[in-house]
C-alpha positions, 0 to 999 in steps of 0.5 A, a space after each residue: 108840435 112839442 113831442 113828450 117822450 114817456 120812459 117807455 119810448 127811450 127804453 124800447 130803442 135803446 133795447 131793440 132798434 138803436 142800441 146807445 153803443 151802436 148807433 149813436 146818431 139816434 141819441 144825438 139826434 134826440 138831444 138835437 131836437 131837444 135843443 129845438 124844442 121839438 122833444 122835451 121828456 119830463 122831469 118825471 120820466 127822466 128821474 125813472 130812466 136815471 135810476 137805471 144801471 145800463 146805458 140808457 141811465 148813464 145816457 140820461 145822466 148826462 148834463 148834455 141830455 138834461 139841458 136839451 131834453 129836460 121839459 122846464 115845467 113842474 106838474 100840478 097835482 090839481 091836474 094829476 089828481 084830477 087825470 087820476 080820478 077821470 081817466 083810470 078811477 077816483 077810488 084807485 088803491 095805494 096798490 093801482 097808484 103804484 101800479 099807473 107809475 108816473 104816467 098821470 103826470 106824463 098826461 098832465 104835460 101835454 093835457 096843458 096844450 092840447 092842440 100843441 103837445 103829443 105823448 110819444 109812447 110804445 104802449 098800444 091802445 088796449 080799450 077794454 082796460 080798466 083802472 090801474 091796467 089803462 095804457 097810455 094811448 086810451 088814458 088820451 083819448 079818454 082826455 082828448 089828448 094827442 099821441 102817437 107811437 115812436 115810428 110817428 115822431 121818427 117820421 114827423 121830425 124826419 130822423 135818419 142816421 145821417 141827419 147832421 148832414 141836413 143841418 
């Protein structure tokens, strides 16, 4: 299974759970299985993290972070427009495109090999949303596209602080 992260998944541990400058075994681990071609983030979702100014933008700037996590694909706007008009509207405005972000093209990465790929994201399911206001998880299902939460990948790819002593 080839996980791909949405911005929000980096952006939620980085502030609430592992904190780049405290624990750090986190953000190996990650450039670890990136390097195993478990977790890939598209280049999409890392330009947005980039344009941070915290930690979490210098970590994303890295070349290590890059070579490792960097999904090796371009999206094609046939696809993106297409998950556009399916999954939140054919008639958004130039307001609602702003507002759905980059996600479309996160969808579109993973709609390519359903049965291989699944979107990691913290946003929740919220069914009754519509439009520009769809989350990530519905926009999948809407597609029959898989995703989970982080705590799923946490424990799908068995991370623990003291994972280099596995290897």
């Amino acid at each position: 299974m080839l996980y791909l992260l949405d911005a929000n998944v980096l952006i939620d541990a980085n502030r609430d759970y592992y904190p780049i400058e405290r624990i750090p075994e986190f953000w190996e681990w990650l450039i670890n299985v990136g390097n195993n071609e478990n977790v890939k983030i598209p280049i999409e979702i890392l330009e947005e993290l980039k344009e941070g100014n915290d930690n979490l933008a210098k970590w994303a700037k890295q070349k290590e972070v890059s070579s490792a996590l960097l999904l090796n694909e371009e999206a094609k706007v046939s696809v993106v427009s297409s998950i556009i008009n399916e999954a939140y509207a054919p008639d958004l405005t130039d307001d609602e495109v702003v507002k759905i972000g980059r996600d479309p093209f996160l969808v579109s990465y993973a709609i390519k090999d359903k049965s291989n790929r699944s979107i990691v994201t913290t946003e929740s399911s919220k069914p009754r949303r519509k439009r520009a206001n769809r989350h990530v998880p519905d926009v999948c299902d809407s597609l029959g596209v898989m995703w989970c939460n982080s705590f799923d990948l946490l424990k799908d790819l068995d991370f623990r602080t003291n994972w280099k002593a596995k290897i």
